[in-house]
C-alpha positions in Angstrom: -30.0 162.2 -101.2 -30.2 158.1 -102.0 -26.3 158.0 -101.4 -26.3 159.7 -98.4 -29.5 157.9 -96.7 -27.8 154.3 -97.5 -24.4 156.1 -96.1 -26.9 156.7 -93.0 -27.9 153.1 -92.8 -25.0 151.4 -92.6 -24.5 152.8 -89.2 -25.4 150.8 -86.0 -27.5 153.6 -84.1 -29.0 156.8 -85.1 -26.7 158.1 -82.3 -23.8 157.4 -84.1 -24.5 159.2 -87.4 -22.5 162.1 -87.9 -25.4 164.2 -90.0 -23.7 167.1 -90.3 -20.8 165.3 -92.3 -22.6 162.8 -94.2 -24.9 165.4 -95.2 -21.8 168.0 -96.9 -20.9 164.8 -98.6 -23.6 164.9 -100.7 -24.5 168.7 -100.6 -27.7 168.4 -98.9 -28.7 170.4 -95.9 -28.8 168.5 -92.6 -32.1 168.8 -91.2 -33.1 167.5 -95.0 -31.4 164.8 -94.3 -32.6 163.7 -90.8 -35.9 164.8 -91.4 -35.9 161.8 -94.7 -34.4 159.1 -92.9 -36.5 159.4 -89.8 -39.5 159.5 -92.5 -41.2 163.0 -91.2 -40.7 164.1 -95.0 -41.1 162.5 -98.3 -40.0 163.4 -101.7 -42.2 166.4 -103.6 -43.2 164.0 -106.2 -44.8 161.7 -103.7 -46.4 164.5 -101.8 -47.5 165.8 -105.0 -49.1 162.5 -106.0 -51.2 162.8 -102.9 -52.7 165.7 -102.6 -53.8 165.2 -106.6 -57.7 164.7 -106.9 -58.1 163.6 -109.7 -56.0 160.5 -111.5 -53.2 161.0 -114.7 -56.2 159.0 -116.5 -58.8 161.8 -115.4 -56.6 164.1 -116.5 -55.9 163.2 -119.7 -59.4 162.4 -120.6 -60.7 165.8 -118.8 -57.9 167.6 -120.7 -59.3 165.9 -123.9 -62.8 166.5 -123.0 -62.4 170.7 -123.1 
């Protein structure tokens, strides 16, 4: 997916980026793609990350604690 978002930038417009072939390049499905470099979606572990409530530290020390 990092390959084929530089391959993406190195184009002058977002008009001009032909998705559908960048994006069987690399194996990746299209809308994947788009959807990454327009930043409307983020990579699991980040959205993971977010929606954790409690810190790695609290986790280990909880984890400890029982």
């Amino acid at each position: 997916l990092e390959e084929a978002l530089a391959e993406c930038d190195t184009f002058v417009s977002e008009d001009a980026i032909p998705w559908s072939k960048i994006a069987e390049k690399h194996g990746i499905v299209r809308s994947t793609l788009t959807r990454t470099w327009r930043g409307e979606t983020r990579p699991h572990k980040e959205k993971v990350l977010a929606q954790q409530k409690l810190t790695l530290q609290q986790e280990e020390e909880l984890v400890r604690y029982i």
